[in-house]
N, C-alpha and C positions, 0 to 999 in steps of 0.2 A: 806724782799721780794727778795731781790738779792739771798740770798743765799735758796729759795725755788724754783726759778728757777733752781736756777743750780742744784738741788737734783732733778727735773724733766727732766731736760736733759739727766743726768745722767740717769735715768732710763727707756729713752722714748725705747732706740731700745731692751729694756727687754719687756718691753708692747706691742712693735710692731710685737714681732713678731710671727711667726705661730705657730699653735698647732705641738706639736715635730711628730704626724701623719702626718700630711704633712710636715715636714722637712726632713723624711726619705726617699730616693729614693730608687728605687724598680727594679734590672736586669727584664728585658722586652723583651723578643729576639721579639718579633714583632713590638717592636717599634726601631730595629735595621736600618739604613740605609747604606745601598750599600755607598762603595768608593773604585774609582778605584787607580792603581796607585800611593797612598799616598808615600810623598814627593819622586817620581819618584822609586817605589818599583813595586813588580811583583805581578803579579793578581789583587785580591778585599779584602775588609776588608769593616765585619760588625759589627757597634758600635753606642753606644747611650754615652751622658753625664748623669753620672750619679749626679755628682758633678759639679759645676762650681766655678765662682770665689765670686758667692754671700755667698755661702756654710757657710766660716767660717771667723771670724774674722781676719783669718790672710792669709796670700800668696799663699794661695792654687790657682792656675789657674783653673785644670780640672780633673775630676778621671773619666775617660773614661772606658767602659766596653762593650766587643764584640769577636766575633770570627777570630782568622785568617785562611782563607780559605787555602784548599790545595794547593800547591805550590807560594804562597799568603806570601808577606809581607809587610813590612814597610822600604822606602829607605834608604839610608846612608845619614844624615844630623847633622849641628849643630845647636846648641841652646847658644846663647852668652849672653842672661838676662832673663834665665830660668834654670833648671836644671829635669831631669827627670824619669821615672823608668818605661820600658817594664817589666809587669811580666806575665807568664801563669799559669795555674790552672792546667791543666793536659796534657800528651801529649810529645813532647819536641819542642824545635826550637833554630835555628840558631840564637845567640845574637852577634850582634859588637859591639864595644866602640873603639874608635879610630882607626879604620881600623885592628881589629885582631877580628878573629870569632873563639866560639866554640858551643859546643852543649848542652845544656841546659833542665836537663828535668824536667817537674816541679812537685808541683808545684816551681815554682823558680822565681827569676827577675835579673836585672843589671840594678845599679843604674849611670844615666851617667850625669857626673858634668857640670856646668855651665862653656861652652868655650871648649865642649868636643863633640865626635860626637859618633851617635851611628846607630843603625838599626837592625833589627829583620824580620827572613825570618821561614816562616816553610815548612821543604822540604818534609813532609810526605804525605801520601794519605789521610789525615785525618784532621777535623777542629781539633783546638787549641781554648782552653778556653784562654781569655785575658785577661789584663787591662792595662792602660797608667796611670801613676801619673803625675803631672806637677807642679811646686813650682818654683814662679817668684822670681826674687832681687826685683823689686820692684810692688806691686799690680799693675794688668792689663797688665801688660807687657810680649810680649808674640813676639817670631821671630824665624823666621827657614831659615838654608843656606842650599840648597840641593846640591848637589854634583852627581846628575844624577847614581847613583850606587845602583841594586838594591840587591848588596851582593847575588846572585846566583850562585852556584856551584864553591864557591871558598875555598883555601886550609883552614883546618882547625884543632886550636890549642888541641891537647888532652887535655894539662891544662891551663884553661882560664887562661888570664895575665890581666885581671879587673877584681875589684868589682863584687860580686855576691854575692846572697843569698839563701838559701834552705830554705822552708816552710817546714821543715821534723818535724814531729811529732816525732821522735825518738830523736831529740837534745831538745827539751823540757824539762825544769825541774820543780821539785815540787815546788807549793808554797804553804802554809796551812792556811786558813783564810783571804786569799788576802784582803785589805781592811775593813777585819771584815766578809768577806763573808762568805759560808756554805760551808764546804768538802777542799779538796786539787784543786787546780787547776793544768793547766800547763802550764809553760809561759819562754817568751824567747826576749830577745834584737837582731833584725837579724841584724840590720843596726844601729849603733852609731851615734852619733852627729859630731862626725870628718870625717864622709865619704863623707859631704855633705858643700857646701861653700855657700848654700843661706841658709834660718835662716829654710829648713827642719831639724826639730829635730833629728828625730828616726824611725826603724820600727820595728814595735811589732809583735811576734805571740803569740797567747792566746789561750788553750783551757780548756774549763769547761764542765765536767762529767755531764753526766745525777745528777740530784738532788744538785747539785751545784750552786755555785754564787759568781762573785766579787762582795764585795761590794761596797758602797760608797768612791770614789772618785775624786778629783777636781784639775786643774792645773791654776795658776794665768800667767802664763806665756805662754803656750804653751796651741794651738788648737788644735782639732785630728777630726779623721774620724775614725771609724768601719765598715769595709767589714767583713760582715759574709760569711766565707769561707764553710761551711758546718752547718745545725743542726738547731734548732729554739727554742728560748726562748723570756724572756723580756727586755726592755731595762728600766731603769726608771731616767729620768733627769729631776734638779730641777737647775732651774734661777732664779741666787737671785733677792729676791723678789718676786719669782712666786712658788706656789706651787707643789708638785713632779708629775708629768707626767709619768702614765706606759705604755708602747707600746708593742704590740708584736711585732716579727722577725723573721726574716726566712734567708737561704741559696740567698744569690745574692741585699740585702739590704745592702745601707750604710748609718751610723748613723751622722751625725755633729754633734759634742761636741765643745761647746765655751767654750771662757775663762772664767774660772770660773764656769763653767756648775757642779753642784756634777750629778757624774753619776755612776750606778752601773749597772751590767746584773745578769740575773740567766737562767739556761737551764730547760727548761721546758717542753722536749723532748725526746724520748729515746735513743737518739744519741748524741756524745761530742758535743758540741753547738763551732763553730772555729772561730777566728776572725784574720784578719791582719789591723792592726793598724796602722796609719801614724797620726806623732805629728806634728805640724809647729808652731814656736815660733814667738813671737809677734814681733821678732826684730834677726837679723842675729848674735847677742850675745849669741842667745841660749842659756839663762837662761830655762834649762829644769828641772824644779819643779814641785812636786808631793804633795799637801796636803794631806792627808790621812786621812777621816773623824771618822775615827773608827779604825786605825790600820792596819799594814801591808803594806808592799812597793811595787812597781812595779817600775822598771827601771834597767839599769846594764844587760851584757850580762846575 
């Protein structure tokens, strides 16, 4: 009896929880809301949670997603038991990290580590595509020291002197049968496991060709999210014990993948189907493992 219990414990928050259609959150610019000033920055910024901390099993805080208006940013602050990452979609903008700015055009991001400060300003005449990552040390925790600075017209580095990444399609490489999948993909490690001091993993970019597909696979260690950066196909994840769930997808949807979740995509579209990925491991060990249900690896620059 004891030990049928526990084999029902064990599987209650498989049973609990929602069909993978409503676990996918969906960019909404009219469910965006106005904010002025964020941590004492200039202009407004319009944004929705796309993610929160119920999201995934492991330390994700928030995957925020919105616009920054013209002459519009976000102030210079720190974060001392969280760590986190301004990235845009298109456009460019002003990124800090410790009090050194340069110019950034995207898509791009700067990932700014736990006990580090950062801020993001866009000085154009133009909105800026957005998004905020956030990964606590420990779930729910979450602080900001503002520093009253909203990084406006100040001197700026030709060659950043922090962390950065490019979402460039042109640094992608082939992979052929990712996971057992259909055609060549193309895929990339932007960001390592040592760039980051809370148990965020990695960050992936991924694209899959018209008539393509990763296939199945599964990490026992480490949770993720999928932003569809461009293009529309399927997603389909099976929790053990639960039978395979296929979703469609689109451009501005993000997927939560749990532990243990097998999961594959296919493009189903006439356009590369794009994704950026963020892994968060179960523990700050960042044991980052890749099961592979059918073959073929994902991980490594």
């Amino acid at each position: 009896m004891r030990a049928l219990i526990f084999l029902l414990v064990l599987s209650f928050p498989v049973l609990a929880r929602e069909p993978l259609a409503q676990r996918i959150a969906h960019t909404d610019p009219s469910q965006y809301r106005l904010s002025k000033a964020v941590h004492d920055g200039a202009g407004e910024l319009n944004y929705m949670t796309l993610l929160d901390q119920r999201a995934l099993d492991t330390n994700l805080q928030f995957l925020h997603r919105g616009v920054l208006l013209p002459k519009s940013g976000i102030g210079h602050h720190f974060h001392n038991s969280c760590e986190e990452m301004f990235v845009i979609l298109d456009g460019e903008a002003e990124f800090t990290i410790d009090g050194r700015t340069s110019l950034l055009k995207g898509p791009a991001g700067a990932p700014s580590r736990m006990g580090h400060s950062h801020a993001i300003y866009n000085p154009t005449s133009k909105p800026v595509e957005w998004m905020n990552i956030n990964v606590t040390a420990m779930r729910g925790t979450y602080d900001a020291f503002n520093l009253g600075d909203p990084r406006v017209g100040v001197a700026l580095d030709p060659i950043p002197v922090f962390m950065f990444m490019r979402l460039d399609r042109a640094l992608l490489r082939p992979s052929a049968a990712m996971g057992g999948g259909k055609g060549i993909v193309q895929y990339r490690r932007a960001l390592d496991t040592n760039v980051f001091r809370t148990a965020w993993a990695y960050v992936d970019h991924l694209l899959i060709p018209p008539a393509a597909s990763a296939g199945p696979q599964m990490h026992r260690e480490v949770a993720e999210f999928y932003y569809v950066m461009n293009g529309q196909g399927t997603v389909t994840v099976s929790a053990q014990g639960s039978p395979p769930e296929t979703v469609a997808i689109r451009s501005g949807d993000a997927i939560p993948i749990q532990l243990a979740d097998v999961h594959s995509f296919e493009n189903t579209g006439g356009e590369p189907l794009e994704f950026l990925i963020v892994g968060v491991s179960r523990d700050s060990n960042k044991r980052v493992d890749v099961v592979d249900v059918t073959g073929g690896r994902r991980g490594g620059n």
